[in-house]
Biotite code that builds the C-alpha atoms (Angstrom):
import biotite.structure as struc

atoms = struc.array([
    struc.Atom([28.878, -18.880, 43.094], chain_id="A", res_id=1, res_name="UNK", atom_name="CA", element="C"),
    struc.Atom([26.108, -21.755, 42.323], chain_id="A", res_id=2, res_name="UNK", atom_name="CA", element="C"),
    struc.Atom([23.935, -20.372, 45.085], chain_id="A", res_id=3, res_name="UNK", atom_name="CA", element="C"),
    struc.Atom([24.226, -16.424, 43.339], chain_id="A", res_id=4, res_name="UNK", atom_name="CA", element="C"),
    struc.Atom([23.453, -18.379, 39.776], chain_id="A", res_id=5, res_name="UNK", atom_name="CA", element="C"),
    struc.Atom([20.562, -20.566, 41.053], chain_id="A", res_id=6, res_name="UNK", atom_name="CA", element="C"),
    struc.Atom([18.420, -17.283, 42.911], chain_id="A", res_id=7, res_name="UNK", atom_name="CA", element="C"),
    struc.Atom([19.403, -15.194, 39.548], chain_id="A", res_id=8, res_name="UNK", atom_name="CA", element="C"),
    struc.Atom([18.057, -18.087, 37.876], chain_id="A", res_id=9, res_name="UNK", atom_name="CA", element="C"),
    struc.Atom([15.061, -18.437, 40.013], chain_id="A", res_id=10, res_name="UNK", atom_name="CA", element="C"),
    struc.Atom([14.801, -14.461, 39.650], chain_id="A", res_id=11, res_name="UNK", atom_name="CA", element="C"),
    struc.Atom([14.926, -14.983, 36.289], chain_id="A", res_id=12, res_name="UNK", atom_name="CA", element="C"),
    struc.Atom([11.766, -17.439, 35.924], chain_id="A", res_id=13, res_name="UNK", atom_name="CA", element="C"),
    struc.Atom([9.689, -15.027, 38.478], chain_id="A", res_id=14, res_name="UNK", atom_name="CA", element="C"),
    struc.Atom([9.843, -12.476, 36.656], chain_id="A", res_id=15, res_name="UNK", atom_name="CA", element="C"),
    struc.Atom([8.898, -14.010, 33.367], chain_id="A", res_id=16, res_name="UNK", atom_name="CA", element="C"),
    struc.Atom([5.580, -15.638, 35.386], chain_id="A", res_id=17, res_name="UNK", atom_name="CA", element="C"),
    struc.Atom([4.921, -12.212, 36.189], chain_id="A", res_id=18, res_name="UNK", atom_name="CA", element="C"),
    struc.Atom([4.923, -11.094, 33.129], chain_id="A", res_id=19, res_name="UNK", atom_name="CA", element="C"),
    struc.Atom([2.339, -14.054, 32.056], chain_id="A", res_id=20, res_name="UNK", atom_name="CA", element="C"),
    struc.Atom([0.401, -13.834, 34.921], chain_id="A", res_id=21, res_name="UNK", atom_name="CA", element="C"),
    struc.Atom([-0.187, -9.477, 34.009], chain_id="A", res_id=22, res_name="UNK", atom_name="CA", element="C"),
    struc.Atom([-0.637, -10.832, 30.454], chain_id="A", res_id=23, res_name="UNK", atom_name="CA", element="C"),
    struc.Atom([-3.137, -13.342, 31.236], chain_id="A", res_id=24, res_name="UNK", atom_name="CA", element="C"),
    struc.Atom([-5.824, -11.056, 32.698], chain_id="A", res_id=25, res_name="UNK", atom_name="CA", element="C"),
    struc.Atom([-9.054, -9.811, 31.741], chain_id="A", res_id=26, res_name="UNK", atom_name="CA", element="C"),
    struc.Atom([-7.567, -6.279, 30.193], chain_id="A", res_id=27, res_name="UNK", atom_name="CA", element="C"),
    struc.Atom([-4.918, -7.693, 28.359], chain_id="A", res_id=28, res_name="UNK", atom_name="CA", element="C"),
    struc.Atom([-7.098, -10.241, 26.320], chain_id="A", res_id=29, res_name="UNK", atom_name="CA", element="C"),
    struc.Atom([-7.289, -9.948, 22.410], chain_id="A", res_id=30, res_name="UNK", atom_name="CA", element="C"),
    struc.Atom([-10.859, -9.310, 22.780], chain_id="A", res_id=31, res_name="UNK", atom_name="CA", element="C"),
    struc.Atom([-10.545, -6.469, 25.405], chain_id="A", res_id=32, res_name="UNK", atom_name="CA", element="C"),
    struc.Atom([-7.225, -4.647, 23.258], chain_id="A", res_id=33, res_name="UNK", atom_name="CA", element="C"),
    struc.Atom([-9.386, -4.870, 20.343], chain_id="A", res_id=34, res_name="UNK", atom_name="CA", element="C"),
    struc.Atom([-12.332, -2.587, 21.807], chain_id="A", res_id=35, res_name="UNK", atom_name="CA", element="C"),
    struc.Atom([-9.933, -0.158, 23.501], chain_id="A", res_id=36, res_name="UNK", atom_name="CA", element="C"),
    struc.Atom([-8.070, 0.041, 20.127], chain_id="A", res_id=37, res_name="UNK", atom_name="CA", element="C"),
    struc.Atom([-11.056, 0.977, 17.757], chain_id="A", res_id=38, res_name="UNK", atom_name="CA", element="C"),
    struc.Atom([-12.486, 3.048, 21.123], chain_id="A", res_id=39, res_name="UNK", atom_name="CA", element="C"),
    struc.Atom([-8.896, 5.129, 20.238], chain_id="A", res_id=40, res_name="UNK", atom_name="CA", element="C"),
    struc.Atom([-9.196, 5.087, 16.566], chain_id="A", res_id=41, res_name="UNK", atom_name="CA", element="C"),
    struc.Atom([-12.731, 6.376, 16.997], chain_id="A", res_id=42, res_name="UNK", atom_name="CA", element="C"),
    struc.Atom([-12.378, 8.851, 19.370], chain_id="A", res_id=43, res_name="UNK", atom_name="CA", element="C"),
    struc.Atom([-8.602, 10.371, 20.249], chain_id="A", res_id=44, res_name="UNK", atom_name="CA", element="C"),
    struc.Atom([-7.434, 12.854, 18.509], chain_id="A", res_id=45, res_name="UNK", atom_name="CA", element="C"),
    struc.Atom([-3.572, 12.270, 20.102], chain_id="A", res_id=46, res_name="UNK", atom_name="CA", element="C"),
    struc.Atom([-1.889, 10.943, 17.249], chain_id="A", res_id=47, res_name="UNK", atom_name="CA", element="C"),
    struc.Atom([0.685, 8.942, 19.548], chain_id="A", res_id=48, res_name="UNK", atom_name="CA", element="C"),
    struc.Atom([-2.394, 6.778, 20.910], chain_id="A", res_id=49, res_name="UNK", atom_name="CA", element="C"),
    struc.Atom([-3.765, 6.450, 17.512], chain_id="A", res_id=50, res_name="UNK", atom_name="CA", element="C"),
    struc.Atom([-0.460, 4.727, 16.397], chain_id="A", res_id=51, res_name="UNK", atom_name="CA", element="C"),
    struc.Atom([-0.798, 2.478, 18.886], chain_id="A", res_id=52, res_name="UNK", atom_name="CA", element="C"),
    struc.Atom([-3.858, 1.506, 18.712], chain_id="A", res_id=53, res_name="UNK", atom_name="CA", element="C"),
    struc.Atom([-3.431, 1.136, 14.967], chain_id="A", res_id=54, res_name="UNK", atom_name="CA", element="C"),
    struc.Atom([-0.491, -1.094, 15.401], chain_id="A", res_id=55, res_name="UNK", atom_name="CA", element="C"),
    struc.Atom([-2.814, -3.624, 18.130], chain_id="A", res_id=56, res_name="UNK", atom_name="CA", element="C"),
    struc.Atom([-5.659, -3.688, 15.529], chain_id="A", res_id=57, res_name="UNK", atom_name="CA", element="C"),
    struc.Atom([-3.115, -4.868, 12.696], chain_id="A", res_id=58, res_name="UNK", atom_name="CA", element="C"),
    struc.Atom([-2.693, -7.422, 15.023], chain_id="A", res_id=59, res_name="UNK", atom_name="CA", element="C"),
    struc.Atom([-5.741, -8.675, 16.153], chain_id="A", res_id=60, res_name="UNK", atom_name="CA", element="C"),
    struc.Atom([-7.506, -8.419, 12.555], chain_id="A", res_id=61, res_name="UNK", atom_name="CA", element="C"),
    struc.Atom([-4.678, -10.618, 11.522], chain_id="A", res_id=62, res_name="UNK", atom_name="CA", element="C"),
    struc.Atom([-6.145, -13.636, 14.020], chain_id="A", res_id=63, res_name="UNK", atom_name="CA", element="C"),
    struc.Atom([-9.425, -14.173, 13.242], chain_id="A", res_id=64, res_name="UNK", atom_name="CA", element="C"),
    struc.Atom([-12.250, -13.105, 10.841], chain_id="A", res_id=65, res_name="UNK", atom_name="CA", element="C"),
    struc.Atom([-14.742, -12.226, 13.744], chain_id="A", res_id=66, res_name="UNK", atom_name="CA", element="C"),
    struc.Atom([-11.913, -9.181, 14.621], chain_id="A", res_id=67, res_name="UNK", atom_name="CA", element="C"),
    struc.Atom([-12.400, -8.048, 10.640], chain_id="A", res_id=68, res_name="UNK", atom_name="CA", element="C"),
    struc.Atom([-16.208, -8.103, 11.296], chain_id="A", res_id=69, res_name="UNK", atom_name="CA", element="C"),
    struc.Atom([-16.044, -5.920, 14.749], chain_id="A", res_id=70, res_name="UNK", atom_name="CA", element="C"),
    struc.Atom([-13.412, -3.749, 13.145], chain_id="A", res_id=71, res_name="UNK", atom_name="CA", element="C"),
    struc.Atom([-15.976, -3.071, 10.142], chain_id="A", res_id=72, res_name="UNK", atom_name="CA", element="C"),
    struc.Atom([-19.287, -2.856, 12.467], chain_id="A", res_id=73, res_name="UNK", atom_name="CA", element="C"),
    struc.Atom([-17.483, -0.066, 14.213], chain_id="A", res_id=74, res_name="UNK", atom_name="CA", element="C"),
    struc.Atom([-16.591, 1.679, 11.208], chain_id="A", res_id=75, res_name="UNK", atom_name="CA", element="C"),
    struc.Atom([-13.318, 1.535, 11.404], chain_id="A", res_id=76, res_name="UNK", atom_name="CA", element="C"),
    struc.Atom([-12.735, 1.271, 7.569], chain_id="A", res_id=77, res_name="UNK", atom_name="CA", element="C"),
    struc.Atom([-14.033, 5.235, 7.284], chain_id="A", res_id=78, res_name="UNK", atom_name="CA", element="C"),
    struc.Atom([-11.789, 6.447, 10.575], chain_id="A", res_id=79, res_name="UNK", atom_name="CA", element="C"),
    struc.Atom([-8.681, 4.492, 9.149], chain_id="A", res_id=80, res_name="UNK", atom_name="CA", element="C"),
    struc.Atom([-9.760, 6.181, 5.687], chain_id="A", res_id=81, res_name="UNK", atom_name="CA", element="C"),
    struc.Atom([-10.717, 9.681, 6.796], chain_id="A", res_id=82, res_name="UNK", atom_name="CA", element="C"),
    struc.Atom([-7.312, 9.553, 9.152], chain_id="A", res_id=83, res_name="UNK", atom_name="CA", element="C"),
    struc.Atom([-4.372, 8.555, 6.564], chain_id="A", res_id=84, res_name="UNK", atom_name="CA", element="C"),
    struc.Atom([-5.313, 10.661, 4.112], chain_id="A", res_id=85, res_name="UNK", atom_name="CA", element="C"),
    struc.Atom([-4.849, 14.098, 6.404], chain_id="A", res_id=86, res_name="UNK", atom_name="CA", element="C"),
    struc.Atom([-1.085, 12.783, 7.353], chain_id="A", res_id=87, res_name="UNK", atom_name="CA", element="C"),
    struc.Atom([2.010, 13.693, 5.875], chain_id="A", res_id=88, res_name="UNK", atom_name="CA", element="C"),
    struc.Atom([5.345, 12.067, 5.684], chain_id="A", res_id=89, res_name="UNK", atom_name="CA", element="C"),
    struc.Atom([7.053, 12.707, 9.224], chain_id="A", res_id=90, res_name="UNK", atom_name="CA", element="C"),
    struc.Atom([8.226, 9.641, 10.717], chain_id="A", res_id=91, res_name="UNK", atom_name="CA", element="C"),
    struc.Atom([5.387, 9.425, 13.485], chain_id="A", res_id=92, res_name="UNK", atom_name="CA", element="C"),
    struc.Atom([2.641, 9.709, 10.650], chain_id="A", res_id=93, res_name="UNK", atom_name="CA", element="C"),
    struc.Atom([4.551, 6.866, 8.462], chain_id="A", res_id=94, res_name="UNK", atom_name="CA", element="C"),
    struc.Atom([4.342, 4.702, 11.259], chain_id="A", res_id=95, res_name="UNK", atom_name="CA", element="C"),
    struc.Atom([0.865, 4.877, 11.283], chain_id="A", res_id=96, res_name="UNK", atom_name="CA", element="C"),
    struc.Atom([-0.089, 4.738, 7.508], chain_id="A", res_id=97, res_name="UNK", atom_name="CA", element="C"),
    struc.Atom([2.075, 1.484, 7.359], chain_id="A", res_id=98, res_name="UNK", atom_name="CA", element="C"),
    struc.Atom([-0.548, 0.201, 10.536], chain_id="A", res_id=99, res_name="UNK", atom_name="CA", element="C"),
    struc.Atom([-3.428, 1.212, 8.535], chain_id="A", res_id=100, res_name="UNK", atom_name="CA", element="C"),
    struc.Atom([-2.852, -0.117, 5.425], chain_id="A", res_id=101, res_name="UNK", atom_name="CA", element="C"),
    struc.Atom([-1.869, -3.610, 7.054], chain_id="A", res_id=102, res_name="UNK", atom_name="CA", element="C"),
    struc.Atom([-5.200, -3.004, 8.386], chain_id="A", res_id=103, res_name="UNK", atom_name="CA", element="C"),
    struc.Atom([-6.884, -2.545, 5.389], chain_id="A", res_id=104, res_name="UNK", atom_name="CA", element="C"),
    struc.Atom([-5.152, -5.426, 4.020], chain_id="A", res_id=105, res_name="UNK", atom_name="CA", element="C"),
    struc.Atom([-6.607, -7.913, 6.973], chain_id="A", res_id=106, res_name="UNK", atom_name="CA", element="C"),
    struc.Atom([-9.991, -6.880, 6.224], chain_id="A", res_id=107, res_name="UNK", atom_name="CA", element="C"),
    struc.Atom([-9.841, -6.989, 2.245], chain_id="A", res_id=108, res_name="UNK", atom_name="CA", element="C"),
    struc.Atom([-8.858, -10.868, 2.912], chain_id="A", res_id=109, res_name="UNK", atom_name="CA", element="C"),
    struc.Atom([-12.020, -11.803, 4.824], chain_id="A", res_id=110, res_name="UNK", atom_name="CA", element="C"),
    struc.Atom([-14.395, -12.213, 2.589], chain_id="A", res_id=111, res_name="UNK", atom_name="CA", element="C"),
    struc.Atom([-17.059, -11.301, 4.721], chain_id="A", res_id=112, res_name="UNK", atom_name="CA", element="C"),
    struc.Atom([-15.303, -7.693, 5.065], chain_id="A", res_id=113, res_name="UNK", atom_name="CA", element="C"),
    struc.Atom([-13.360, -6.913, 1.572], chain_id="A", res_id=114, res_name="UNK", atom_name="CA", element="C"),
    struc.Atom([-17.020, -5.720, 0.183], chain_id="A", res_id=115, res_name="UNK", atom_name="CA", element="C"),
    struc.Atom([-16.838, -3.006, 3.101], chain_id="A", res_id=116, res_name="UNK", atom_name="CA", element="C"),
    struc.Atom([-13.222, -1.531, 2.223], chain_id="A", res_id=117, res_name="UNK", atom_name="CA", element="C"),
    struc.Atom([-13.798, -1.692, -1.333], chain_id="A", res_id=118, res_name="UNK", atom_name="CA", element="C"),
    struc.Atom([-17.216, -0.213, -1.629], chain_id="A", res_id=119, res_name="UNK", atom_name="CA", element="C"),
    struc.Atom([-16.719, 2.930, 0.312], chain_id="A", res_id=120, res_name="UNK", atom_name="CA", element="C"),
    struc.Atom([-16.891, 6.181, -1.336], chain_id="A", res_id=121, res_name="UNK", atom_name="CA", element="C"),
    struc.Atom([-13.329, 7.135, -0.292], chain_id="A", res_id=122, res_name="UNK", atom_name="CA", element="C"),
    struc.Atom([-11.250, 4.334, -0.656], chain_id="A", res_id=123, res_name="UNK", atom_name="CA", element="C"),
    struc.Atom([-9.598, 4.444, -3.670], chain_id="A", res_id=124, res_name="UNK", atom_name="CA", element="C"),
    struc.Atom([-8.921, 8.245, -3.400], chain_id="A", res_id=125, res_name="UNK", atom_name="CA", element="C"),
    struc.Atom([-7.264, 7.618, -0.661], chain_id="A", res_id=126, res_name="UNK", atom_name="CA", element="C"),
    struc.Atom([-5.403, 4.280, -1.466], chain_id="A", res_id=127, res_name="UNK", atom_name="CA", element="C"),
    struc.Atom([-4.401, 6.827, -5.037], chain_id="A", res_id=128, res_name="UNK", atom_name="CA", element="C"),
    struc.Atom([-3.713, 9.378, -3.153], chain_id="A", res_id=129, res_name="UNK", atom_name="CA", element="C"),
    struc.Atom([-1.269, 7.825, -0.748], chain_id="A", res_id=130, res_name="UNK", atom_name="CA", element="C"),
    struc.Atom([0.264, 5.759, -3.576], chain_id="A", res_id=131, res_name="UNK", atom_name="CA", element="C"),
    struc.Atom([1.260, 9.445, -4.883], chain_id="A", res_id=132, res_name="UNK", atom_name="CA", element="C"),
    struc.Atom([2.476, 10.588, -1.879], chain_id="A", res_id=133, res_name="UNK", atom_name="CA", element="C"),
    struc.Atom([4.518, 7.470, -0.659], chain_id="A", res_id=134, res_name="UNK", atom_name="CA", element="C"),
    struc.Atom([6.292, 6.684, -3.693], chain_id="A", res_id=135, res_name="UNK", atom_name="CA", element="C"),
    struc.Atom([9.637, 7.347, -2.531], chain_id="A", res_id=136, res_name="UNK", atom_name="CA", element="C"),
    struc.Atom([8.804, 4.850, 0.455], chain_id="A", res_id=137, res_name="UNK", atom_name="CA", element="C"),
    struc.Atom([9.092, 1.026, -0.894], chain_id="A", res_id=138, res_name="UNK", atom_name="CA", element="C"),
    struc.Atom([7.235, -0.788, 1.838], chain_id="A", res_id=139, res_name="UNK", atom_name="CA", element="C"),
    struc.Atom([4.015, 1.432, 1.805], chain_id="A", res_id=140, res_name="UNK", atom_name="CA", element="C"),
    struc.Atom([3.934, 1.626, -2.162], chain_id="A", res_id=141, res_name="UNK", atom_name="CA", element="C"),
    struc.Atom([4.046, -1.867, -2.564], chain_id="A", res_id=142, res_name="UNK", atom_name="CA", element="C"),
    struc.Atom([1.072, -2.370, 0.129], chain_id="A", res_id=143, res_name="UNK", atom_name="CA", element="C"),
    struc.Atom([-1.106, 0.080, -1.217], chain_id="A", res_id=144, res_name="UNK", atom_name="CA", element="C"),
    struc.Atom([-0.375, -1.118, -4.864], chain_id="A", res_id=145, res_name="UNK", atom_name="CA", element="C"),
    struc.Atom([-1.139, -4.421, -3.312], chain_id="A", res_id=146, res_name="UNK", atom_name="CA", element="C"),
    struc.Atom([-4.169, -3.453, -1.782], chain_id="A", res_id=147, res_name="UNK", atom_name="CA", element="C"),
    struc.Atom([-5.499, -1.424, -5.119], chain_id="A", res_id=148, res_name="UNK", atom_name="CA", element="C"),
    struc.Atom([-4.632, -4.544, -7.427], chain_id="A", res_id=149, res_name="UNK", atom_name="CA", element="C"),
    struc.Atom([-6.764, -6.841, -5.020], chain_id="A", res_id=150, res_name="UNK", atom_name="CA", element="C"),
    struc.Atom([-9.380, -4.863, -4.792], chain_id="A", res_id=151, res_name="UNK", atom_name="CA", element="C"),
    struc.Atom([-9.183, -4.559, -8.964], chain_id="A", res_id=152, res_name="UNK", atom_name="CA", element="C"),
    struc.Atom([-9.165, -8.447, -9.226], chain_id="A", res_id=153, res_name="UNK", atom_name="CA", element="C"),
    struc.Atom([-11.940, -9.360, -6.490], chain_id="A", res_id=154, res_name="UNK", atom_name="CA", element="C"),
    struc.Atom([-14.241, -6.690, -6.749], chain_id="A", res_id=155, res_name="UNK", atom_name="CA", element="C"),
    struc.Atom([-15.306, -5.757, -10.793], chain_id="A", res_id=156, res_name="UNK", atom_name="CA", element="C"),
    struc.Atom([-17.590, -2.147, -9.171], chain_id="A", res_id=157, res_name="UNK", atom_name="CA", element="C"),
    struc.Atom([-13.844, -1.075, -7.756], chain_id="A", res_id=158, res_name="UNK", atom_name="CA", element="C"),
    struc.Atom([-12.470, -1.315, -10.766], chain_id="A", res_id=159, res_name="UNK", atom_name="CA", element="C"),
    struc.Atom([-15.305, 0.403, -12.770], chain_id="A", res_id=160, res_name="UNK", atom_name="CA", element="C"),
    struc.Atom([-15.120, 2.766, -10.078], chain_id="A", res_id=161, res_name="UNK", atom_name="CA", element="C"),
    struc.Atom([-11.764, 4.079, -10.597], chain_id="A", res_id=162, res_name="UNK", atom_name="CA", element="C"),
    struc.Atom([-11.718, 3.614, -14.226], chain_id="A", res_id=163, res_name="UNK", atom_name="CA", element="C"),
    struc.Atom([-14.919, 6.424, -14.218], chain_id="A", res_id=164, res_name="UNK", atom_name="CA", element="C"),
    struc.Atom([-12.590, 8.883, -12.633], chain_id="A", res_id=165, res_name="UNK", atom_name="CA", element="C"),
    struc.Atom([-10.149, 9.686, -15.423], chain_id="A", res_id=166, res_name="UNK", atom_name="CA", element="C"),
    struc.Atom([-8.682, 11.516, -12.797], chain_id="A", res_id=167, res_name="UNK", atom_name="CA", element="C"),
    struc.Atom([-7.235, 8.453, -10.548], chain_id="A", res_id=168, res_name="UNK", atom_name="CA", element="C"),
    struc.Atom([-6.672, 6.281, -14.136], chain_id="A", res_id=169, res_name="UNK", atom_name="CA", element="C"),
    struc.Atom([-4.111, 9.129, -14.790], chain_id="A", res_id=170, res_name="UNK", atom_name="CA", element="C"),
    struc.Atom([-2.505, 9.626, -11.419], chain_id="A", res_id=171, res_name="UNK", atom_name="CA", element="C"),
    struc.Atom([-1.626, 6.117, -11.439], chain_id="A", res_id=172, res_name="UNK", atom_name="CA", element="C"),
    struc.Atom([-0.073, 5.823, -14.994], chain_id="A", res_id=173, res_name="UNK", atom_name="CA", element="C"),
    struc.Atom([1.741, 8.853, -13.979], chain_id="A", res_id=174, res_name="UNK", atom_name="CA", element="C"),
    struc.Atom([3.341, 7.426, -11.038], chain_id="A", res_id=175, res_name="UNK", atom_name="CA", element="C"),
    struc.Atom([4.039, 4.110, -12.717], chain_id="A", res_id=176, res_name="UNK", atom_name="CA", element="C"),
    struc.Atom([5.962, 6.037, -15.841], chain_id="A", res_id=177, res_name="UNK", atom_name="CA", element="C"),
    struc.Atom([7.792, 7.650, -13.046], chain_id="A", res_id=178, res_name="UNK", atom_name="CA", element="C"),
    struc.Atom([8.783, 4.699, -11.554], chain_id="A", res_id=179, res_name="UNK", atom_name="CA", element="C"),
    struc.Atom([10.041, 3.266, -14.508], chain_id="A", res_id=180, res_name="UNK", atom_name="CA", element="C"),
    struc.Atom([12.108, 6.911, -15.178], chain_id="A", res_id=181, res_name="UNK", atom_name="CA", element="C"),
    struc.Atom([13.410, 5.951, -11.665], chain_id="A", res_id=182, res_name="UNK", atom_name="CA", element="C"),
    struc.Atom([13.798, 2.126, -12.094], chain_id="A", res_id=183, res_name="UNK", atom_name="CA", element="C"),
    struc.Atom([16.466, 3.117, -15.600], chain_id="A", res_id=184, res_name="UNK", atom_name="CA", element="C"),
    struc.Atom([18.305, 5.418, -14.011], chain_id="A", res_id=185, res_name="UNK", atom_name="CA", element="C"),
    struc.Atom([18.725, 3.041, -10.478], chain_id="A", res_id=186, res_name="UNK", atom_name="CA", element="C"),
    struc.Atom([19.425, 0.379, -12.916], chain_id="A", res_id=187, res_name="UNK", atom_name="CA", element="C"),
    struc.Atom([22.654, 2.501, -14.613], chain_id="A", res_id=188, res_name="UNK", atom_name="CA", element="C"),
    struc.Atom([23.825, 3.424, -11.218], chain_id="A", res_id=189, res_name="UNK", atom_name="CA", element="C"),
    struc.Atom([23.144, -0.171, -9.940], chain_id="A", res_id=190, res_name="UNK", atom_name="CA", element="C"),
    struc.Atom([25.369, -1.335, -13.143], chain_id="A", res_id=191, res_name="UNK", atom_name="CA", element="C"),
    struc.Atom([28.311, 0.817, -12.157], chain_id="A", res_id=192, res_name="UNK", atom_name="CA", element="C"),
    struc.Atom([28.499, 0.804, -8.744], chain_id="A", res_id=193, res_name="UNK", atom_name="CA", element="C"),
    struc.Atom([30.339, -1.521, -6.251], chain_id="A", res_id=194, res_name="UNK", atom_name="CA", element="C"),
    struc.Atom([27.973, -0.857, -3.756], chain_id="A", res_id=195, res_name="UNK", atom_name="CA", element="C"),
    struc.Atom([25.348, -3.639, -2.367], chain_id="A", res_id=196, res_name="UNK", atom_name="CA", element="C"),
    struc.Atom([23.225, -1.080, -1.360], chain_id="A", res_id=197, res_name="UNK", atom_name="CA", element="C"),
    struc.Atom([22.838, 0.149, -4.871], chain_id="A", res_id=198, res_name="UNK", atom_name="CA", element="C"),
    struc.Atom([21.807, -3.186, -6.336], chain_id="A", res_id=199, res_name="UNK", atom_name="CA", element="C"),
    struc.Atom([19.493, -3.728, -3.233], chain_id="A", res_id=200, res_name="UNK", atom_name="CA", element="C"),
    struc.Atom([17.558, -0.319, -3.841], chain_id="A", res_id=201, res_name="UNK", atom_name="CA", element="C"),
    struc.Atom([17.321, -1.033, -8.368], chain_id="A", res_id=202, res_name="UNK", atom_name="CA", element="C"),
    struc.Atom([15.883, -5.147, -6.496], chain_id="A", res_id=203, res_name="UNK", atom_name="CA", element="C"),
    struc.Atom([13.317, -2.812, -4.775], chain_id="A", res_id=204, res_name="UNK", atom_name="CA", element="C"),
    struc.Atom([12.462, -0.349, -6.789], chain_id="A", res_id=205, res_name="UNK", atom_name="CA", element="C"),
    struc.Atom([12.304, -3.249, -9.818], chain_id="A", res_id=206, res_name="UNK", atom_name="CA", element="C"),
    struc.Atom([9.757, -4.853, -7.997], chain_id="A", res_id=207, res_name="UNK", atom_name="CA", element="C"),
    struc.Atom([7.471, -1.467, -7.237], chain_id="A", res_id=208, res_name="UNK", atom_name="CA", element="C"),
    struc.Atom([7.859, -1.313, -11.115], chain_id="A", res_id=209, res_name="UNK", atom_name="CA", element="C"),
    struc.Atom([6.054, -4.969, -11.551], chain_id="A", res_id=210, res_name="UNK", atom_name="CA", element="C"),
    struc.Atom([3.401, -4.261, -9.140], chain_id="A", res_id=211, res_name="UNK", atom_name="CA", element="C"),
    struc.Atom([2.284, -1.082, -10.726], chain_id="A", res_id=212, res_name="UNK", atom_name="CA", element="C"),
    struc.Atom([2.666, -2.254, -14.042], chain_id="A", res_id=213, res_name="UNK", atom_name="CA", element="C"),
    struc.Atom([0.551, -5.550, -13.066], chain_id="A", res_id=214, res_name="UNK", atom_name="CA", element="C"),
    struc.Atom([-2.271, -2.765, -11.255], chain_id="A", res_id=215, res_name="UNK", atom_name="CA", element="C"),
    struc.Atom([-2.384, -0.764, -14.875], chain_id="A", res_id=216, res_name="UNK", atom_name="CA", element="C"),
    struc.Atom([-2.926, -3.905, -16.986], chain_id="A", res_id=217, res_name="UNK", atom_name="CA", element="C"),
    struc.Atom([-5.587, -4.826, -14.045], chain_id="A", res_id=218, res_name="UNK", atom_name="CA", element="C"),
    struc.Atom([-7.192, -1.644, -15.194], chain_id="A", res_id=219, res_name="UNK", atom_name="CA", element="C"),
    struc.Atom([-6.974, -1.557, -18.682], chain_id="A", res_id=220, res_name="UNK", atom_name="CA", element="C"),
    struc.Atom([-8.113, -4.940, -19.199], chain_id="A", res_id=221, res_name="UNK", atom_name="CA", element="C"),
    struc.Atom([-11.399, -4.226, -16.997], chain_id="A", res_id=222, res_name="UNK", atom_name="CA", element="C"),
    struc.Atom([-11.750, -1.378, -19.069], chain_id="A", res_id=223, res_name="UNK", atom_name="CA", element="C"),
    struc.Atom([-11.425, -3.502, -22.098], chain_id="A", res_id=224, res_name="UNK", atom_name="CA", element="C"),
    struc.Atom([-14.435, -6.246, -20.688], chain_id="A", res_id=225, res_name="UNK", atom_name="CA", element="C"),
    struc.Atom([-16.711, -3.678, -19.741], chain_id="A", res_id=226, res_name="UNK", atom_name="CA", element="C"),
    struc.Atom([-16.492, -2.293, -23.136], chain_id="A", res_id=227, res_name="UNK", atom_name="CA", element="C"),
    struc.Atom([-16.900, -5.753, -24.706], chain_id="A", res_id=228, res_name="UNK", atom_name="CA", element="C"),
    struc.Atom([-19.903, -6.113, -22.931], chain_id="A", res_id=229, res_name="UNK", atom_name="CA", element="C"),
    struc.Atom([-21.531, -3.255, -23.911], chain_id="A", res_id=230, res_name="UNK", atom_name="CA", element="C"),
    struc.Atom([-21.281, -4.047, -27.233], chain_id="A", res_id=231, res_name="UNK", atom_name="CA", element="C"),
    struc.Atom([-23.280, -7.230, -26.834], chain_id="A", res_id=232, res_name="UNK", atom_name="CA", element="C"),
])
């Protein structure tokens, strides 16, 4: 019996320096899953690779700044763009909107790569659009009002941006009154019930309710300066 535990725990050890020693070349470095990732976000149209690809570039922009800077020289901020706004709300395409936005979300926190996500031409359609679309899904509404609200705070041409398109303005105080509709009736159910689950969704939804309502007063209160200023 000691002899069959000692080789299954010597089997046990080989096989994890296998697994180190395949990790540990030249293929498998950050550096080289970073170029075949934005290769596949540039290039494949299979949307199964593109998830995965997506999911190793949330990764590696998460390590280091000089991964944001690749990721933007490659023009990955229009792909990611140009690619989550033609996706629906299957299960596959979720996945992969989730990947993107944490994505977005690395490279709006280096400062030498926020100007490139905010300053392109489609980036708050999209970032509205999917905040439309993806209401009804707490984890991707919160990132993307997340994202939005930074970009509203740090950048002061975003903001003008979206407040020129009355258009976006009133998509997004749309979806935050219909939050709220959503947040008083959770919170009556929530009241009543005996259910965790109930108070867990009206703690979930409350807190999609702040961030939205924190993004419109963002907004407003741009709004508010630039007109101040042009008064001067």
């Amino acid at each position: 019996r000691k002899a069959a535990r000692k080789n299954k725990k010597l089997k046990s050890i080989n096989t994890r320096l296998a697994k180190l020693e395949k990790n540990s070349r030249p293929e498998n470095s950050v550096g080289a899953r970073m170029k075949s990732a934005l290769e596949i976000l540039l290039d494949s149209k299979r949307l199964a690779t593109v998830g995965g690809a997506c999911k190793d570039l949330a990764r590696v922009t998460r390590l280091l700044p000089v991964f944001c800077v690749e990721a933007v020289d490659q023009n990955a901020v229009e792909a990611l763009l140009n690619l989550m706004q033609g996706l629906n709300r299957s299960q596959p395409h979720i996945l992969i909107i989730q990947h993107g936005l944490e994505i977005l979300r690395n490279l709006s926190k280096c400062w030498r790569t926020a100007p490139n996500v905010y300053s392109h031409p489609l980036c708050s359609h999209v970032l509205v659009h999917i905040m439309q679309g993806y209401r009804d899904f707490p984890v991707i509404f919160r990132a993307v009002v997340s994202l939005l609200y930074n970009g509203v705070r740090s950048c002061p041409n975003f903001a003008s941006k979206i407040n020129s398109t009355p258009e976006q303005v009133q998509r997004i105080k749309q979806i935050y009154q219909l939050v709220k509709r959503k947040l008083a009736t959770t919170r009556k159910f929530a009241e009543t019930s005996r259910t965790k689950n109930a108070k867990q969704k009206y703690a979930v939804l409350k807190k999609c309710a702040a961030a939205t309502k924190i993004l419109v007063e963002a907004l407003e209160n741009d709004k508010r300066m630039e007109f101040a200023a042009t008064k001067k």
